[in-house]
C-alpha positions, 0 to 999 in steps of 0.5 A: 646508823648513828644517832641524831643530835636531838637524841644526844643531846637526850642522852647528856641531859640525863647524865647532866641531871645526875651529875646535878643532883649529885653535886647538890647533895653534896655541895649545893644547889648552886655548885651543882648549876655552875659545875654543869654549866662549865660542863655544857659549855667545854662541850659547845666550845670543842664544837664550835672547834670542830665546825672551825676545823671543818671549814674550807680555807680555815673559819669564816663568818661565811662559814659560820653562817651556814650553822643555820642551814645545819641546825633548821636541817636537824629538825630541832629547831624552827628558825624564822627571819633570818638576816645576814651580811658580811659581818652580821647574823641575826634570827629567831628560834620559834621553836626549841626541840631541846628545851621540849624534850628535857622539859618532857624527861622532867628536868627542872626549868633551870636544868633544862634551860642551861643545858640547852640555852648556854651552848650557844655562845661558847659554840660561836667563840670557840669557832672563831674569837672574832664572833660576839653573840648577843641573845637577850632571851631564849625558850629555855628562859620562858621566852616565846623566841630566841632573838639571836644576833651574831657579830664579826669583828676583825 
C-alpha cells in the first residue's frame, strides 16, 4: 500500500525545510526561498508531464480538466464553484490540507506557502504550453480562497 499524496507532500516539506535552513545559514535568507522554489517547481513541472503523458490521444484542456476530480478525490483540497468550457477553467479552493499541515509541522509562513502554492503553474505549463494559469491569491499567502482560473490557448 502506498502513501498518499498529502503525507508525500509532508515528507518533502520537511526536506525543503532542511534544504531552506541550511541554504540560509550559509547563503541567506533569500538564496534559500529561491533555491526551494525552483525545487518545488521542477517537481510540479515533471507532474504536470506525467499527467500529459497519461492522457488519452496525447494532452488536452478536456483532460486537463478532469485535475479537479483528481485533486477533490485526494481529500486535500475543498473545491467549490467549478466552471468549465472548451477552453476555460475556473474554481475556488476553500480549503487547503497542504498548507494546514506544513503549517502544523511548524514551517514558516513563507515556507509553507511556497511549497504548497507555487506547484500550480508550473504543473499546468508543463502539462501543456497552451495553458495560462492566473490566481491572484491562495491560502498559503493568508487569503480565505484560492480563485483559480485556467486558459487554453492554441
Amino acid at each position: 500500500m502506498g502513501i498518499t499524496l498529502l503525507e508525500q507532500r509532508a515528507i518533502e516539506a520537511n526536506i525543503f525545510r532542511a534544504m531552506y535552513q541550511t541554504l540560509a545559514a550559509s547563503h541567506g535568507e533569500d538564496a534559500a526561498l529561491e533555491a526551494v522554489r525552483r525545487a518545488v517547481c521542477d517537481l510540479a513541472a515533471q507532474a504536470g508531464r506525467a499527467f500529459a503523458f497519461g492522457a488519452p490521444g496525447g494532452a488536452s484542456f478536456a483532460h486537463f480538466q478532469t485535475v479537479v476530480d483528481l485533486w477533490r478525490g485526494s481529500g486535500a483540497l475543498s473545491i467549490e464553484n467549478v466552471r468549465s468550457g472548451p477552453d476555460e477553467l475556473s474554481f475556488e479552493v476553500t480549503r487547503c490540507a497542504y498548507v494546514e499541515t506544513y503549517r502544523e509541522m511548524g514551517l514558516p509562513d513563507k515556507l509553507a506557502g511556497l511549497v504548497s502554492c507555487c506547484r500550480d503553474e508550473p504543473f499546468a505549463t508543463a502539462y501543456s504550453p497552451n495553458i495560462a494559469m492566473e490566481r491572484p491569491e491562495t491560502i498559503g499567502a493568508g487569503a480565505p480562497r484560492c480563485c483559480f482560473r485556467f486558459t487554453w490557448k492554441d
